[in-house]
C-alpha positions as CSV (number, residue, x, y, z in Angstrom):
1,X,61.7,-22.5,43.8
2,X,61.0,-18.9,44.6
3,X,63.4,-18.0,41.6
4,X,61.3,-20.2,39.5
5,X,57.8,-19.0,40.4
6,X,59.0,-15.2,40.1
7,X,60.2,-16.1,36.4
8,X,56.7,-17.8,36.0
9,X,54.9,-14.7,37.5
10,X,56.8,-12.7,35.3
11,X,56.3,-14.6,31.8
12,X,52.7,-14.5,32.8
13,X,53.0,-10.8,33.0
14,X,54.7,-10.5,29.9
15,X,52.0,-13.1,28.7
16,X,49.0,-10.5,29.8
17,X,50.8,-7.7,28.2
18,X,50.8,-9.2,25.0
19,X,47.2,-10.3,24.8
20,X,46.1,-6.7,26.1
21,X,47.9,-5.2,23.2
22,X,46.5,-7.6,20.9
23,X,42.8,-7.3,22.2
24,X,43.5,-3.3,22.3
25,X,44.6,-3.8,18.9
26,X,41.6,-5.6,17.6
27,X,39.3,-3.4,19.3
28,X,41.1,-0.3,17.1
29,X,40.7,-2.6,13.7
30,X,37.2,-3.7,14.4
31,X,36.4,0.2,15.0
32,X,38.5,0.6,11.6
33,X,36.2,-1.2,10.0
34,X,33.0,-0.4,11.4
35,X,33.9,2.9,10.6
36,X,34.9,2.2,6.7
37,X,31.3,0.2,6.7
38,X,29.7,3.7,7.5
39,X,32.1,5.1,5.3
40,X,30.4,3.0,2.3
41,X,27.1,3.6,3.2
42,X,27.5,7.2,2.6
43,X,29.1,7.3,-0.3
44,X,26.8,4.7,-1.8
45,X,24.1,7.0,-0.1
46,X,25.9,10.3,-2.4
47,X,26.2,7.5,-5.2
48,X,22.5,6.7,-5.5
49,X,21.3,10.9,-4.4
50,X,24.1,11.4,-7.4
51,X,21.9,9.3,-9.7
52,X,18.9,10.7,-9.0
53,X,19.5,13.9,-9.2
54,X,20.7,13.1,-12.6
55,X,18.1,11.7,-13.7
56,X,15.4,14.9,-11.9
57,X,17.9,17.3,-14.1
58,X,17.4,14.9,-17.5
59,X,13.8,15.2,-16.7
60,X,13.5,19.1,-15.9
61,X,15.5,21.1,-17.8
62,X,16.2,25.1,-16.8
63,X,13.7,26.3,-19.1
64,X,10.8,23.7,-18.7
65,X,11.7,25.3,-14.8
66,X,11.4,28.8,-15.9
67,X,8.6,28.2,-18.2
68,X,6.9,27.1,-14.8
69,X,7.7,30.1,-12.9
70,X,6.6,32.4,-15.3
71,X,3.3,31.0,-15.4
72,X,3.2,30.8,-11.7
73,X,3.3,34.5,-11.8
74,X,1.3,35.0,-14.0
75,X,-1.5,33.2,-12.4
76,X,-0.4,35.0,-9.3
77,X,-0.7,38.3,-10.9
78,X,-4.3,37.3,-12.6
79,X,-5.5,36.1,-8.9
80,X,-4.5,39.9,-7.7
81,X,-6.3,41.4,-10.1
82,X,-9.2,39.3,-9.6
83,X,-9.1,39.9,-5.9
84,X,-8.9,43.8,-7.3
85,X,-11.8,43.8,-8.9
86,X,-14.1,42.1,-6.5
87,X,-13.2,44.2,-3.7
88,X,-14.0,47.6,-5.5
89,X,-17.0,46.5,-6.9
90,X,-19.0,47.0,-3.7
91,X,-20.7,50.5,-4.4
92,X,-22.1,52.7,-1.6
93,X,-25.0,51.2,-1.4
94,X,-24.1,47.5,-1.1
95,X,-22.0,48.5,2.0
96,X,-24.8,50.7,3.6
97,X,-26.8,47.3,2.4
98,X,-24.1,45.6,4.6
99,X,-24.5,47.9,6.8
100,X,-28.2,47.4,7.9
101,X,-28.0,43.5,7.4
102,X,-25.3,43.8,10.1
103,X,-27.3,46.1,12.8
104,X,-30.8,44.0,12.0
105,X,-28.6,40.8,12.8
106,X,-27.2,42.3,16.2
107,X,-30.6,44.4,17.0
108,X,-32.2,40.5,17.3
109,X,-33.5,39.1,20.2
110,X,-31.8,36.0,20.6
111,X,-33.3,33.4,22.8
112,X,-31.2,32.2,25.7
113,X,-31.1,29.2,27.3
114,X,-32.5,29.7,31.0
115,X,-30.3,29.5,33.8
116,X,-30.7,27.4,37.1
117,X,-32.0,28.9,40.2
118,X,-30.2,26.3,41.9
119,X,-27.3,27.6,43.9
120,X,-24.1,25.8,42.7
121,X,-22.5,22.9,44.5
122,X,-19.7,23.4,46.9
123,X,-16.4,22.4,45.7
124,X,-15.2,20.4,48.4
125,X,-11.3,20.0,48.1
């Protein structure tokens, strides 16, 4: 009997064994695959980013791109010169102008709100 139940113990063993291996080994395919599913996605990802791109470069070509650029600069240039032109045409006068606006403005008496008499409240912690 004790012959007979160690045979048992040890077919069951065996028996556990197996189905480890085959559980490890359907762990490993299902990771397989989950990883050949996020496989997919990205190349479908480059796929459709492949695509689009082709169709951005059908659109703009390199000299519709440059033609851009140019311009660009130019208007870049024609701001600077603007900006040139406004800031030396203040003459002497204008500034001293500029001048006495700016002294009148802080010679002013401004009127102040009054302030309390009232000793402020003790912060109690």
């Amino acid at each position: 009997k004790a012959l007979l139940l160690l045979k048992k113990k040890r077919y069951q063993e065996q028996l556990l064994d197996k189905t480890e291996n085959q559980i490890s080994n359907l762990e490993r395919m299902v990771q397989d695959i989950e990883f050949t599913q996020i496989e997919m996605k990205v190349i479908e990802g480059l796929k459709i980013g492949n695509e689009c791109l082709n169709k951005m470069h059908q659109v703009m070509s390199i000299e519709e791109v440059e033609r851009i650029i140019g311009e660009t600069q130019d208007a870049v240039e024609y701001q600077r010169q603007i900006d040139e032109l406004l800031a030396g045409s203040l003459t002497e006068e204008d500034e001293d102008a500029i001048l006495e606006e700016l002294n009148a403005i802080t010679q002013e008496q401004m009127e102040l709100p009054e302030v309390p008499s009232e000793p402020l409240p003790e912060k109690i912690p």
